[in-house]
ROLOTOR-11073 format. One record per atom (N, C-alpha, C): residue number from 1; y, z, x; atom name. Coordinates in steps of 0.001 Angstrom, whole numbers. Layout:
<pts>
@num: NUM	v: Y	w: Z	u: X	atomo: CA
...
</pts>
This chain:
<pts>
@num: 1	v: 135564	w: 123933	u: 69565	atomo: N
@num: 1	v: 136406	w: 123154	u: 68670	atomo: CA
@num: 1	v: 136401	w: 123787	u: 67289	atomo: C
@num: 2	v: 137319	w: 123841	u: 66478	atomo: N
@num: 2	v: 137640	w: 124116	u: 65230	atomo: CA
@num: 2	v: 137462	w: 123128	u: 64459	atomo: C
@num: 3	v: 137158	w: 123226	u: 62849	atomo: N
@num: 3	v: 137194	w: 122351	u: 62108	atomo: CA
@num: 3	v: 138047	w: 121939	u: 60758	atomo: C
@num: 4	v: 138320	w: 120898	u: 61123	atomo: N
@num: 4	v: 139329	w: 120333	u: 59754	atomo: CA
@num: 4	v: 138873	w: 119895	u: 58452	atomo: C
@num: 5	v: 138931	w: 120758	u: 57437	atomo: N
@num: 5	v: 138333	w: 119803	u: 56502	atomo: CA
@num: 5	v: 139477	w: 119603	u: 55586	atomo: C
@num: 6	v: 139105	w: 118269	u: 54930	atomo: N
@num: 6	v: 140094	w: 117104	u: 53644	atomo: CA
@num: 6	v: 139858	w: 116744	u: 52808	atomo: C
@num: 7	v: 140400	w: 116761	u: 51789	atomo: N
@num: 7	v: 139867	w: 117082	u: 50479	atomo: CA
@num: 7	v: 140732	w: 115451	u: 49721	atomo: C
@num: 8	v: 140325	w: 114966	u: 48699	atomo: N
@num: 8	v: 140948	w: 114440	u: 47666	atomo: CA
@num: 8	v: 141358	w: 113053	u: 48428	atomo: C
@num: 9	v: 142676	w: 112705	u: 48334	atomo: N
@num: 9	v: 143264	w: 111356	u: 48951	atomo: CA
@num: 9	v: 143251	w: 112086	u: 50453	atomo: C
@num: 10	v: 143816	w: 112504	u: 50957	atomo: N
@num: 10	v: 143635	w: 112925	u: 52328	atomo: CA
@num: 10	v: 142364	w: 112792	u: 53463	atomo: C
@num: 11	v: 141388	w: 112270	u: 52324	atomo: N
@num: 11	v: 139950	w: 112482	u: 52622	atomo: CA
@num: 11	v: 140003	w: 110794	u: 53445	atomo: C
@num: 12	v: 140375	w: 110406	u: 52050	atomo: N
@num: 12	v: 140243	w: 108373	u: 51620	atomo: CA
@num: 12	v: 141184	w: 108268	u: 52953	atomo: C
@num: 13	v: 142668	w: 108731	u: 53066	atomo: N
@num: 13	v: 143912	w: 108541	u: 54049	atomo: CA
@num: 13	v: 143116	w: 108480	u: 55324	atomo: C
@num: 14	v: 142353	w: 109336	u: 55865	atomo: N
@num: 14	v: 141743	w: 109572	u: 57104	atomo: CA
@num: 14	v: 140492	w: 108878	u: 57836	atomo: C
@num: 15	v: 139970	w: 108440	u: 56259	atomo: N
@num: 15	v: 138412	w: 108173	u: 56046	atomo: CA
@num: 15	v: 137355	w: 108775	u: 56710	atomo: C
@num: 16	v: 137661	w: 110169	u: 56918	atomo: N
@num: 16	v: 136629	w: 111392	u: 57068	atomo: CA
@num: 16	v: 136898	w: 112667	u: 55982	atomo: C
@num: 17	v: 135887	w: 113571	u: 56053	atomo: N
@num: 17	v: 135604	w: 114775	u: 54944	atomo: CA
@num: 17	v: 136545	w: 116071	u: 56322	atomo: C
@num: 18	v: 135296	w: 115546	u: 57372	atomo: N
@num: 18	v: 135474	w: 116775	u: 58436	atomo: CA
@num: 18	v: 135864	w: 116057	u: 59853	atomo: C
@num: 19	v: 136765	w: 116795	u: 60897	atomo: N
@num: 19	v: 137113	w: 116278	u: 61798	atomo: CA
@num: 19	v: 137474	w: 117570	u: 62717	atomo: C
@num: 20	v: 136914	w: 117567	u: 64288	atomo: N
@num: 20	v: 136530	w: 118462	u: 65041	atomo: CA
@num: 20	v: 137945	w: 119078	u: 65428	atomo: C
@num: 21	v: 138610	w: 119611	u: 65922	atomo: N
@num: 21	v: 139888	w: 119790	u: 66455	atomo: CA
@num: 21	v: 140304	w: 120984	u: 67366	atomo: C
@num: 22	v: 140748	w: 120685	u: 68249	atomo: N
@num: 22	v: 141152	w: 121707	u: 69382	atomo: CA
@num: 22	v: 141607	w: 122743	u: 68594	atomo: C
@num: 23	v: 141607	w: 123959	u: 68936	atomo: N
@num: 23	v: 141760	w: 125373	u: 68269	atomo: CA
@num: 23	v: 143554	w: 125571	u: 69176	atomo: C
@num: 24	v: 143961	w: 126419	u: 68344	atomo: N
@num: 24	v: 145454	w: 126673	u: 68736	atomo: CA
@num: 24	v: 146359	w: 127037	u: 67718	atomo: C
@num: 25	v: 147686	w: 126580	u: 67193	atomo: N
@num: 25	v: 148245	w: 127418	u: 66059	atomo: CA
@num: 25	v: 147856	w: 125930	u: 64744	atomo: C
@num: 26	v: 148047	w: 126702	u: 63925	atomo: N
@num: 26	v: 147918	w: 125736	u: 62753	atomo: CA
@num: 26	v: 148267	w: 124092	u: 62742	atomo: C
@num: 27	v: 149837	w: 124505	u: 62996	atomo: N
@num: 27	v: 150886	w: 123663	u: 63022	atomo: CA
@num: 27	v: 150397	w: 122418	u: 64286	atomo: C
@num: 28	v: 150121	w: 122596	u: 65378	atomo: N
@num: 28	v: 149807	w: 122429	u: 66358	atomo: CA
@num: 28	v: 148697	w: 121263	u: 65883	atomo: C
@num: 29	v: 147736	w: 121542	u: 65270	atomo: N
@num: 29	v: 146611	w: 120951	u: 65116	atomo: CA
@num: 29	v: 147073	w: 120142	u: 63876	atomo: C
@num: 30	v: 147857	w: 120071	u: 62582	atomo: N
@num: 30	v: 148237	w: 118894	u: 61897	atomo: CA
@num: 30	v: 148828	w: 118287	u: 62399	atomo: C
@num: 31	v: 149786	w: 118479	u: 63511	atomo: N
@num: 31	v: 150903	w: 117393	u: 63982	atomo: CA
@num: 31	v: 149710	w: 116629	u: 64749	atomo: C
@num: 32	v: 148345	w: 117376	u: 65612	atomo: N
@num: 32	v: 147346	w: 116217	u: 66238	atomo: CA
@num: 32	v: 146917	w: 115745	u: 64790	atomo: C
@num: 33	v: 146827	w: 115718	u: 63916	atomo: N
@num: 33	v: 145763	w: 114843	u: 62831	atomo: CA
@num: 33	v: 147065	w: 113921	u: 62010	atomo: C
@num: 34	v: 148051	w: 113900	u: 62059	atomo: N
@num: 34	v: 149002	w: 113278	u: 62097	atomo: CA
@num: 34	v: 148999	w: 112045	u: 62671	atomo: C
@num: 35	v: 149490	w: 112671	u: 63730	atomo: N
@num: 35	v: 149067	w: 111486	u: 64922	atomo: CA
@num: 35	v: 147852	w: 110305	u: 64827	atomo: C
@num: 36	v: 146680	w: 110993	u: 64939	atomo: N
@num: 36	v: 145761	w: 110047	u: 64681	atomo: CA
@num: 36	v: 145380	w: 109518	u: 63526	atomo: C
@num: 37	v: 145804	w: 110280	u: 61859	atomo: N
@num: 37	v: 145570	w: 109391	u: 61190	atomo: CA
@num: 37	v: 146171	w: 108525	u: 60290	atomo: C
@num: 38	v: 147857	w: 108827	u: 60933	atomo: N
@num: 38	v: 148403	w: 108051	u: 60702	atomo: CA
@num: 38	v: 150095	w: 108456	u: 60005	atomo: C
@num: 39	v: 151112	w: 107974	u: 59715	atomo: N
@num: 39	v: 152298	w: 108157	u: 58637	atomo: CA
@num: 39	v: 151652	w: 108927	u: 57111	atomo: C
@num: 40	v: 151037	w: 107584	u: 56528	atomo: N
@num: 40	v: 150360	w: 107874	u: 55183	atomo: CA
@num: 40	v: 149834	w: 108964	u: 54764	atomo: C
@num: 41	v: 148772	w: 109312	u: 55916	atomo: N
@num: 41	v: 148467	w: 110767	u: 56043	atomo: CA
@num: 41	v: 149073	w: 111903	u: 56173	atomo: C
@num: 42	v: 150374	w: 111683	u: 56872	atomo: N
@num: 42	v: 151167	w: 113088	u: 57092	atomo: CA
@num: 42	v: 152143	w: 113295	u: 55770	atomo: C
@num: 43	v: 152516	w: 111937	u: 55383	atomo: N
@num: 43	v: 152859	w: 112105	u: 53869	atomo: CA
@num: 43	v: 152071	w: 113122	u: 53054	atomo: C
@num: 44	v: 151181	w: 112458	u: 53230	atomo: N
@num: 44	v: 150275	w: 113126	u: 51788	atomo: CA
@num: 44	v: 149855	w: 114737	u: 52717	atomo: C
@num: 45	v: 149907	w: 115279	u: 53670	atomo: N
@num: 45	v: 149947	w: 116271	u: 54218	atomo: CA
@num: 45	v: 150361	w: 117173	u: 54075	atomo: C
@num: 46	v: 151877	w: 116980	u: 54093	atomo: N
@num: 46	v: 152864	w: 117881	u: 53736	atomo: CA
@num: 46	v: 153339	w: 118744	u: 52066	atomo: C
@num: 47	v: 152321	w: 118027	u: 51576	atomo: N
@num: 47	v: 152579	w: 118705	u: 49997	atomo: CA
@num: 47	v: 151254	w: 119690	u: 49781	atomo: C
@num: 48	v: 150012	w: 119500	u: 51009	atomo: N
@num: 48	v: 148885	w: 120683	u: 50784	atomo: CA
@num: 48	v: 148691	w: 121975	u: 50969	atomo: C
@num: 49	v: 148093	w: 122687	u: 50317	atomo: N
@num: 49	v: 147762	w: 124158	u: 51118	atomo: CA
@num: 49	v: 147543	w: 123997	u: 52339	atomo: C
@num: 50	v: 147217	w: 125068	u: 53236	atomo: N
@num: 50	v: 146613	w: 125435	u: 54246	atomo: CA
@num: 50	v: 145660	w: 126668	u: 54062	atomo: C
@num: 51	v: 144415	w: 126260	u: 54327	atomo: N
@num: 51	v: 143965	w: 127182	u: 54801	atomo: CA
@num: 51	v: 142355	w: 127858	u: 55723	atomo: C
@num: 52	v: 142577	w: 129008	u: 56204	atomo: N
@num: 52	v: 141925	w: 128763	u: 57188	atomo: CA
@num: 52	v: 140999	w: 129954	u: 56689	atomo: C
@num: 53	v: 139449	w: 129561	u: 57023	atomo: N
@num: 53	v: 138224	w: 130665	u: 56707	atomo: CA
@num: 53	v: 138534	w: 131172	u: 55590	atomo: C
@num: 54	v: 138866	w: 130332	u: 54547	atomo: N
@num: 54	v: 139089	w: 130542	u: 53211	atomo: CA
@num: 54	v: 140235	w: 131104	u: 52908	atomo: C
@num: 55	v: 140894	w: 131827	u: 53638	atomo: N
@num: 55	v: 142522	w: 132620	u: 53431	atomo: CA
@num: 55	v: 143891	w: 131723	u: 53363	atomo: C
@num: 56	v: 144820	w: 131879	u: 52664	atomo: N
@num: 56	v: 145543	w: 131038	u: 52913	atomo: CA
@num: 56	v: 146364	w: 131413	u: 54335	atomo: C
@num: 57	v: 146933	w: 130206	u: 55014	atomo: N
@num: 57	v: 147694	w: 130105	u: 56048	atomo: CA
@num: 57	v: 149000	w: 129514	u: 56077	atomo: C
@num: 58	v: 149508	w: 129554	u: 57327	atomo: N
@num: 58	v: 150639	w: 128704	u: 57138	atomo: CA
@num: 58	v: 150810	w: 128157	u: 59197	atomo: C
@num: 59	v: 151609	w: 127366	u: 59543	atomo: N
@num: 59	v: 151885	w: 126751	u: 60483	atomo: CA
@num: 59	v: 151758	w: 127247	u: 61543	atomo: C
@num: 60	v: 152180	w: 128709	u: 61687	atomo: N
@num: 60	v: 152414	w: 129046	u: 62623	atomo: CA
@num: 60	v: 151299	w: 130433	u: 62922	atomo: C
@num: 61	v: 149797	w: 129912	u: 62018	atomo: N
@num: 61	v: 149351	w: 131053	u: 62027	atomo: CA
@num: 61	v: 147509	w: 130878	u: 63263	atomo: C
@num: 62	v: 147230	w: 131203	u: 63898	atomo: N
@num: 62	v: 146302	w: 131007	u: 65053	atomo: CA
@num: 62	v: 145014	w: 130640	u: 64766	atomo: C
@num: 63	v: 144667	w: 129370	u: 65134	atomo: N
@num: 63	v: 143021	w: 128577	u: 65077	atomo: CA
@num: 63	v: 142160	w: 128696	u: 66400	atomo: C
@num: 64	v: 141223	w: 129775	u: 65696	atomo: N
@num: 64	v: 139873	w: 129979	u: 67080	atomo: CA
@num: 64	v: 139013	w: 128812	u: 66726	atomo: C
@num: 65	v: 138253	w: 128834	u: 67921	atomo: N
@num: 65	v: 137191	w: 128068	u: 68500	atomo: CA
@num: 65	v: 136089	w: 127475	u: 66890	atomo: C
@num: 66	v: 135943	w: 128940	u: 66245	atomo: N
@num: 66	v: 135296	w: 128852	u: 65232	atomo: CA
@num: 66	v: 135370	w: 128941	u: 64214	atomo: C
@num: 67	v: 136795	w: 128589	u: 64147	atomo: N
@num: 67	v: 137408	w: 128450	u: 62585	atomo: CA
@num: 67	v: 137187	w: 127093	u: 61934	atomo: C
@num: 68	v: 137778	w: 127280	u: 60373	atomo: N
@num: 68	v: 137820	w: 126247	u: 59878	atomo: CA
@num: 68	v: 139054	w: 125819	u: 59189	atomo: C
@num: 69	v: 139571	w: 124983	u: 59646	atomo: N
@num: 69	v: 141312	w: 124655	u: 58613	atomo: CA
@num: 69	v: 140594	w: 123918	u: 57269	atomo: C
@num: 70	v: 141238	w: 124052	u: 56277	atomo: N
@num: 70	v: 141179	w: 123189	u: 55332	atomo: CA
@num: 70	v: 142477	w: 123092	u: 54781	atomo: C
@num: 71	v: 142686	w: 121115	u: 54306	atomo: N
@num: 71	v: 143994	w: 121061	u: 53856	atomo: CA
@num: 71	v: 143895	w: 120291	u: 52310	atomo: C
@num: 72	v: 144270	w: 121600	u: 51369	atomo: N
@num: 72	v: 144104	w: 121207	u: 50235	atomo: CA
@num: 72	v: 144970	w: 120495	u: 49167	atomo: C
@num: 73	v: 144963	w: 119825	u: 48778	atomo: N
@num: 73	v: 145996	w: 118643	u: 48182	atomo: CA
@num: 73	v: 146250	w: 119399	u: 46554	atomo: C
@num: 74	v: 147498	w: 119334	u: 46376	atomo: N
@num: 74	v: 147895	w: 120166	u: 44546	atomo: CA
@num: 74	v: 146896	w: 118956	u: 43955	atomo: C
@num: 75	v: 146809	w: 119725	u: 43021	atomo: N
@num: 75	v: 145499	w: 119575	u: 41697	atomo: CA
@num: 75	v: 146371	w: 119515	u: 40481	atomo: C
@num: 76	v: 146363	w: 118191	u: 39592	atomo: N
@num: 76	v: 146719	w: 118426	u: 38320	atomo: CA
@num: 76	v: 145618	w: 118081	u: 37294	atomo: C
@num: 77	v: 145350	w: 119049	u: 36108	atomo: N
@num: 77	v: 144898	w: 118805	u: 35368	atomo: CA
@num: 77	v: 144945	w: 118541	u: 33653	atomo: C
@num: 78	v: 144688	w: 118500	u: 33218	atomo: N
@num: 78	v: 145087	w: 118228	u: 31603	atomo: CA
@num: 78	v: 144443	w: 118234	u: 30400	atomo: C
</pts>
């Protein structure tokens, strides 16, 4: 299994940090965390980075066994 990690409101949306997830293409694996955690969540989804083993990614790009996705939410500061 691969791992998802969530950062910021996405964290609160899900009410987990980390969540295990079948390995496969990017895309593949948010539409499953979608699903389970809900509308609210895929809202706030769609405006984050992606990325995987620290690199950035994008949808259509391939999750091994021992990767890690992370989906990072824009940051404003002031």
């Amino acid at each position: 299994m691969a791992r998802l990690r969530l950062f910021g409101p996405l964290r609160d949306l899900a009410g987990t940090g980390v969540a295990d997830v079948p390995a496969g293409r990017v895309g593949e694996v948010l539409d499953l965390a979608d699903a389970r955690f809900g509308e609210a969540f895929a809202r706030a989804a769609r405006g984050c980075r992606i990325w995987v083993n620290g690199e950035p990614a994008g949808r259509e790009s391939d999750l091994g066994e021992a990767d890690e996705l992370a989906l990072v939410p824009p940051v404003s500061g002031g």
